[in-house]
C-alpha positions in Angstrom: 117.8 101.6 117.1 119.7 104.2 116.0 122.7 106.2 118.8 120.4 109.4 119.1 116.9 107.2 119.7 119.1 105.4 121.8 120.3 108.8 123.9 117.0 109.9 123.9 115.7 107.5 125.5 118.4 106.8 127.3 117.6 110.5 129.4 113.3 109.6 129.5 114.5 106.5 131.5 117.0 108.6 133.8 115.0 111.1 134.0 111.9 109.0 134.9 113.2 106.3 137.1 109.6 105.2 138.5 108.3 105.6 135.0 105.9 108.6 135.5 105.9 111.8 132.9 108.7 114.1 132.9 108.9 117.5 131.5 112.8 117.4 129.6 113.6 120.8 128.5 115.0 121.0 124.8 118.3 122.4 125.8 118.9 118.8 127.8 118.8 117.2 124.7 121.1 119.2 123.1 123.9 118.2 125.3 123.9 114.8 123.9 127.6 113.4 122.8 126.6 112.7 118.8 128.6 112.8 115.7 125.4 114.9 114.6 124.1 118.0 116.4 120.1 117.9 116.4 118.1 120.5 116.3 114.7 120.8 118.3 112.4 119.6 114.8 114.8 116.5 114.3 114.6 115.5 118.5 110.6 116.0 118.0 110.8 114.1 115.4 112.9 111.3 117.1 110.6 111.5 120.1 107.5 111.1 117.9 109.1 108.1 116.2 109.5 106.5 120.0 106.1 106.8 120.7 105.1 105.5 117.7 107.5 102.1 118.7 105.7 102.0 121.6 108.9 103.4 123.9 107.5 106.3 125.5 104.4 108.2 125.9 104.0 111.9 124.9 101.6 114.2 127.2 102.4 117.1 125.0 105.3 118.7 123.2 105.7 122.7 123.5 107.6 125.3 122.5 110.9 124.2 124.7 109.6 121.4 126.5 108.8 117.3 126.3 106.6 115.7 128.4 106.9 112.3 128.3 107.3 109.0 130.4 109.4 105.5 129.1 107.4 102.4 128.7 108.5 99.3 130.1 109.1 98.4 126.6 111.8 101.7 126.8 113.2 100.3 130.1 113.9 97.0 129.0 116.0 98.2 125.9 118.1 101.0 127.9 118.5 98.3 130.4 119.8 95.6 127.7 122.0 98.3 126.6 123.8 98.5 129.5 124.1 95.1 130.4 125.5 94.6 127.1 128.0 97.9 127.4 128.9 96.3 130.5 129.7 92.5 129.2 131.5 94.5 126.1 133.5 96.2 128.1 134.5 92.7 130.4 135.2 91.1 127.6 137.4 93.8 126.2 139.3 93.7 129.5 140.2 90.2 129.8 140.7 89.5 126.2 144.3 90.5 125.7 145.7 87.6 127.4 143.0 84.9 125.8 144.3 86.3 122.7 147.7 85.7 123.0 146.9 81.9 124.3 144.6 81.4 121.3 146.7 82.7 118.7 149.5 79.8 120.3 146.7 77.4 120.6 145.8 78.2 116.7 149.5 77.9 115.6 150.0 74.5 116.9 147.4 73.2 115.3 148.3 74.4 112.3 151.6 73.1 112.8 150.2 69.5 113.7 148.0 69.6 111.0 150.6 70.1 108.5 152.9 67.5 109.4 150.3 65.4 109.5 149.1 65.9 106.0 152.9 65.2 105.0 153.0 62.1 106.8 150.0 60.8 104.9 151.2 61.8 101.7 154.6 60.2 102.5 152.7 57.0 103.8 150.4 57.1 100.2 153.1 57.7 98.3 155.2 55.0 99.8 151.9 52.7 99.2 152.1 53.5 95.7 155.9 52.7 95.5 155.4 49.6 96.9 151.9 48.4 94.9 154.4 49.8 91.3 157.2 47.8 92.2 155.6 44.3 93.1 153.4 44.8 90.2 156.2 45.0 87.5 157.7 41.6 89.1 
């Protein structure tokens, strides 16, 4: 779904907490924080396009006003959304120092794995000394 569906919706479900039909003037939805401004035929059109989903249901669309309610389909994604923003943001706050320890974790066993590949070469290579020089005798 795309940010401005997602903000949309985002104010049917605040709007409607006990999922009955709100009337949303236009000028709410243009305070929505978008890279992209929206005009009133592009948030129609957005609002239209959630209803077709199945994410809200339109009573009627005027002049300078939606009225609309979320779905429970429409509560269950805002709802996801924020328990994911809320897990992103956790994890963001205690992954500096599981960074650091991983990247020490990863480096050691790099570091064993290298000297382990040497040793194996050195212990081939002495096998194949060993398996030349009692051959030739």
């Amino acid at each position: 779904m795309k940010n401005q569906s997602l903000e949309i919706l985002k104010i049917f479900v605040d709007t409607s907490k006990d999922g009955r039909y709100v009337i949303i003037d236009f000028k709410d939805f243009f305070n929505i924080e978008s890279e992209i401004e929206l005009n009133k035929g592009e948030i129609e059109i957005i609002a239209k396009d959630l209803e077709v989903n199945g994410y809200i249901e339109i009573k009627f669309i005027n002049d300078d006003s939606i009225c609309a309610k979320p779905t429970k389909l429409g509560f269950g994604v805002i709802e996801g959304y924020n328990r994911k923003a809320v897990v992103a943001t956790e994890t963001l706050l205690s992954q500096p120092g599981q960074q650091k320890s991983q990247t020490i974790k990863n480096i050691g066993i790099f570091i064993v794995a290298f000297l382990g590949s040497l040793m194996g070469s050195a212990v081939v290579l002495i096998i194949y000394l060993m398996i030349k020089l009692f051959a030739n005798k």
